[in-house]
N, C-alpha and C positions, 0 to 999 in steps of 0.2 A: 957847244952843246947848250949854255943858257938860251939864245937865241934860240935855238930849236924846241926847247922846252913851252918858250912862250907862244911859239908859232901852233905846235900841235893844241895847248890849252885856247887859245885864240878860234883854231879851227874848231872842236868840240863845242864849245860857246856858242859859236856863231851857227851852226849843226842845229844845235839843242834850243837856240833862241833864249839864252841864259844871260843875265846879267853876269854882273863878275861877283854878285854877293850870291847869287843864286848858282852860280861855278861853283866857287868856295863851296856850299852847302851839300850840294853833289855832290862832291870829294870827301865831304867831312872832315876838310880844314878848314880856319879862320880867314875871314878876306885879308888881314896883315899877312897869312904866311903863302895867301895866292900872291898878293903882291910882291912876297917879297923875293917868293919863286919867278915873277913873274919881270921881275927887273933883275938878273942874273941871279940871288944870291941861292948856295948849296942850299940843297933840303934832306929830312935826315930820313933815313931807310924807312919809319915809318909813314912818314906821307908818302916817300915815294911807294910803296906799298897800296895805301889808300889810291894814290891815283891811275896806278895800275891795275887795280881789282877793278873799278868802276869804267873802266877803259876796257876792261876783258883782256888783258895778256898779263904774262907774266914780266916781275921786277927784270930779268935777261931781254923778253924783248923790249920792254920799256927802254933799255939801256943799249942797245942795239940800233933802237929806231933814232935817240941823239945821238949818236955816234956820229 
């Protein structure tokens, strides 16, 4: 699932022409906790929340789609 989480924020980035500080800022998280999403480590129900709103699906399919 980590790897999949970095893959989809990577694809969105790359979509949106975003840096990774400008990712972060879209999310409305800090680039330490994209980073730290972003080299496997857990994130807590409220980002994943944040990054599923700005993504448009809900925290199920968020969690669906790492699966």
């Amino acid at each position: 699932m980590d790897r999949k989480i970095s893959k989809l924020l990577e694809a969105y980035a790359n979509e949106h022409g975003l840096t990774q500080a400008q990712l972060a800022n879209e999310f409305g998280i800090c680039t330490k906790t994209l980073f730290n999403i972003r080299k496997g480590k857990k994130m807590n129900l409220d980002t994943a929340y944040l990054i599923a709103s700005r993504l448009g699906v809900t925290l199920d399919d968020l969690y669906m789609a790492l699966q």
